[in-house]
C-alpha positions in Angstrom: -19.2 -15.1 -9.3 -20.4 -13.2 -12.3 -17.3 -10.9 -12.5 -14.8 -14.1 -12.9 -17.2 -16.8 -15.0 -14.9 -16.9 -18.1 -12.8 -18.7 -20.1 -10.2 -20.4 -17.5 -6.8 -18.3 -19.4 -8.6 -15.0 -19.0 -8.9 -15.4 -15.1 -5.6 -16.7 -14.3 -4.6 -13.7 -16.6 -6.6 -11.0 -15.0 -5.9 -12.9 -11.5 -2.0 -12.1 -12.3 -2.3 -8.8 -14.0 -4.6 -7.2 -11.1 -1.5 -8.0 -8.5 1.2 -6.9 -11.1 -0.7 -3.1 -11.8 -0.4 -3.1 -7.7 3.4 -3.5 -8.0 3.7 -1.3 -10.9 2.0 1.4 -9.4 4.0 0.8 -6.1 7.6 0.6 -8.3 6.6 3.8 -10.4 5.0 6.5 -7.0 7.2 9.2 -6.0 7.4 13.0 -5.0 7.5 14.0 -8.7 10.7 15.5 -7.8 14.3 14.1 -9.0 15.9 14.9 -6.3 14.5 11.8 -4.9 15.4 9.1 -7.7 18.6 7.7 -8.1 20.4 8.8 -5.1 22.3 5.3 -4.1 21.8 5.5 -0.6 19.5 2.3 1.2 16.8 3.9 3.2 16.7 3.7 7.1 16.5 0.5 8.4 13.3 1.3 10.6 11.8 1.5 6.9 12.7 -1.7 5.2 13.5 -4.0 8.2 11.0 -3.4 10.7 8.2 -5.6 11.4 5.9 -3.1 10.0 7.7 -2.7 7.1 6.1 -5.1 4.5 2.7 -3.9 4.7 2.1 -1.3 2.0 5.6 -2.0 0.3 6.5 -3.4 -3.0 8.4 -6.1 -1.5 5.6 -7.2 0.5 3.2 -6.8 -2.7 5.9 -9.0 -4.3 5.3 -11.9 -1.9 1.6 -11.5 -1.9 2.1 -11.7 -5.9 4.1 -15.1 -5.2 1.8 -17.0 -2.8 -0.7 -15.9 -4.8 0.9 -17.3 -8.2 1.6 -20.4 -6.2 -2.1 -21.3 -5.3 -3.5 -20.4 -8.3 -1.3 -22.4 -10.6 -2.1 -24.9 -8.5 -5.6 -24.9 -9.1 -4.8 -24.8 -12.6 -2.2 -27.9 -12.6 -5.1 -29.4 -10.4 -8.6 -30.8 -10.8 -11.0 -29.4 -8.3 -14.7 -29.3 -9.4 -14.4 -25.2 -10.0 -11.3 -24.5 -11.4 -12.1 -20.5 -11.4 -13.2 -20.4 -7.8 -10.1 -22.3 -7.0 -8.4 -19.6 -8.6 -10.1 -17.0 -6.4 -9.6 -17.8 -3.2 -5.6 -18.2 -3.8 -5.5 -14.9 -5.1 -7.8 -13.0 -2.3 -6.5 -15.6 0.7 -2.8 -14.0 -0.1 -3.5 -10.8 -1.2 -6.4 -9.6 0.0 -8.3 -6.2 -1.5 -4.6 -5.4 -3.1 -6.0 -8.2 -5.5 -8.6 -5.8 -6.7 -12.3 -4.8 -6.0 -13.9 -7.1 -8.6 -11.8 -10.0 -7.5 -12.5 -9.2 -3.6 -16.0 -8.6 -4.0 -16.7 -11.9 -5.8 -14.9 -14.2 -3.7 -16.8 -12.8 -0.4 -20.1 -13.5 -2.2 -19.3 -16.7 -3.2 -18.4 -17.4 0.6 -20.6 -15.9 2.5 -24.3 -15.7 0.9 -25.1 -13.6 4.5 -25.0 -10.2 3.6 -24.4 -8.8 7.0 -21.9 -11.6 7.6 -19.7 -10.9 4.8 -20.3 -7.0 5.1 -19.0 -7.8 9.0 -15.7 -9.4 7.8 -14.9 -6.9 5.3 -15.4 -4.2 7.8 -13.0 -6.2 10.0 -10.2 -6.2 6.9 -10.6 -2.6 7.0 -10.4 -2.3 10.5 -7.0 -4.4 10.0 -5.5 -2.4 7.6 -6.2 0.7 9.6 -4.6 -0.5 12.3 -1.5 -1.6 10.0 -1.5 2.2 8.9 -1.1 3.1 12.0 1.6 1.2 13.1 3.2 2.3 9.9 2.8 6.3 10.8 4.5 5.8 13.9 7.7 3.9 12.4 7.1 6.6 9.8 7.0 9.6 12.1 10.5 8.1 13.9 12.3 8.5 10.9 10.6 12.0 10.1 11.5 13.3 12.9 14.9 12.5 12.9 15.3 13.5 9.2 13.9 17.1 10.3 16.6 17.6 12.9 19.4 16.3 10.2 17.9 19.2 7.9 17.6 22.0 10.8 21.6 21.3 11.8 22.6 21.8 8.1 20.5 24.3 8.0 22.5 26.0 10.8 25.9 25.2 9.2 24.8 26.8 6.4 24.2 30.0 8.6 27.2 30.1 10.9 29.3 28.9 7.9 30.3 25.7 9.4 29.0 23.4 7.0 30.8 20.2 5.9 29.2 19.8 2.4 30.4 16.2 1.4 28.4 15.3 5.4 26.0 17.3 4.2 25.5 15.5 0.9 25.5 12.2 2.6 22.7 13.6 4.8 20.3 14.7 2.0 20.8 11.9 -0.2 19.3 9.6 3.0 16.5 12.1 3.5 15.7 11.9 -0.3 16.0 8.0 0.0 13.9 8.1 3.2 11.0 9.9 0.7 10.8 7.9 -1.7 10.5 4.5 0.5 7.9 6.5 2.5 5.9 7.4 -0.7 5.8 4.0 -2.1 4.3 3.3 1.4 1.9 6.0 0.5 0.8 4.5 -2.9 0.2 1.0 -1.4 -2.2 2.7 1.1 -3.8 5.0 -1.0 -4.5 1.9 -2.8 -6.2 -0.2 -0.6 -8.4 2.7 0.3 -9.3 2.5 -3.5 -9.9 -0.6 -3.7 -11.8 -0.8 -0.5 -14.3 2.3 -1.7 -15.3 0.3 -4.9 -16.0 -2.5 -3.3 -17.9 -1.1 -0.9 -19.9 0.6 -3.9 -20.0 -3.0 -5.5 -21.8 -4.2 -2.3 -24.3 -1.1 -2.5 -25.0 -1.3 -5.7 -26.3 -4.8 -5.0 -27.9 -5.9 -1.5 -25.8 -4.1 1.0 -28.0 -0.9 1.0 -27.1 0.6 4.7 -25.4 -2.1 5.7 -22.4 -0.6 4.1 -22.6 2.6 5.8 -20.3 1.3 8.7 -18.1 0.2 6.4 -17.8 3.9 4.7 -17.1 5.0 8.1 -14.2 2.4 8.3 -12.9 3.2 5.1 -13.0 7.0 5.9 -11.0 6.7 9.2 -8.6 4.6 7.3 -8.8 7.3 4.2 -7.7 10.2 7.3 -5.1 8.1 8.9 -3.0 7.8 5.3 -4.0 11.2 4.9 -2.4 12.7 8.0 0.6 10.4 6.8 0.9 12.1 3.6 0.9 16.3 5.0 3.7 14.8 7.5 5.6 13.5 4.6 5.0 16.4 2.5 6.1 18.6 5.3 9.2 16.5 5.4 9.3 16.9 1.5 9.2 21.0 2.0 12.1 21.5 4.8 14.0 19.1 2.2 13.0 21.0 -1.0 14.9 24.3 0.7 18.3 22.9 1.5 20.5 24.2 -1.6 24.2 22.7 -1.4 25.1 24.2 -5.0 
């Protein structure tokens, strides 16, 4: 483990500070666009409160932070015979690749010696995660799709002069809300597929050699999947972008 063999402090440090950049990044995404910030209004349930719904979030991020917090203070209160490798496998066990490359790479060497064993199971956590984005896209693409209709009726209104503007309001400010919970999404997946990719490089760097070209493959239909996700939101972004209530 030649990434983590330090002084004790510095791992539980970098252990802590690897899951925190996650949630920063995942607290800080957006559209780039104001409209989206600050509006009030809770996001649609099928976002938050689904069974989907923790797996690229922050608040899911923020329990994978806790468990990991949990084991790995434990191996520090504790006295098993590696301390650092303790340390490890509570952070990776509960967080997975969000826990960072270096971190994720390490902890599958020290496990598996098998090259083609471990490159196996991280191709399988790929395949996972794909999957997970999937089922995301299609809670995702509900809540799109409904949003678009909202848009083309007060797009109508605003035609045939019919428009209730304080509905109206109301309607937007859940469409804006619905963005920016669907672009945190976004981050967290964009994320993995990060972390994933260097990893993937760490393992080819090393022994992997063409071993890992299965896993690129992986990564790649994983890397299309969030991307498909993101022209569906920005399309969703666009229709939002020309409603003017003045």
């Amino acid at each position: 483990m030649k990434h983590v063999r330090s002084h004790l402090p510095r791992v539980l440090l970098g252990l802590m500070i690897s899951v925190s950049l996650v949630l920063a990044g995942c607290a800080n995404n957006g559209t780039g666009s104001s409209m989206l910030g600050g509006s009030g209004t809770d996001p649609d349930p099928r976002l938050t409160k689904s069974t989907d719904s923790s797996f690229f979030s922050t608040s899911g991020l923020t329990a994978c932070a806790a468990a990991a917090g949990v084991g790995i203070l434990a191996c520090a209160v504790a006295s098993p015979s590696d301390k650092v490798k303790c340390m490890v496998v509570a952070g990776i066990a509960a967080c997975g690749v969000a826990m960072g490359a270096n971190y994720y790479y390490d902890y599958r060497r020290s496990k598996y010696s098998n090259t083609a064993q471990r490159l196996q199971l991280m191709n399988d956590d790929v395949k996972a995660d794909t999957e997970k984005v999937a089922q995301r896209t299609y809670t995702l693409q509900q809540v799109i799709n409904d949003d678009k209709e909202r848009i083309a009726g007060i797009q109508k209104s605003i035609k045939t002069k019919t428009l209730d503007k304080a509905k109206a309001q109301q309607e937007i400010a859940s469409v804006d809300s619905n963005l920016a919970q669907m672009n945190k999404d976004l981050t967290g997946m964009r994320s993995k597929v990060a972390e994933y990719k260097k990893t993937a490089d760490l393992e080819r760097a090393s022994d992997g050699g063409t071993q890992v070209t299965a896993i690129d493959g992986e990564i790649s239909k994983m890397n299309s999947k969030v991307a498909s996700l993101q022209k569906e939101v920005d399309g969703l972004y666009s229709q939002r972008q020309a409603i003017t209530l003045g």
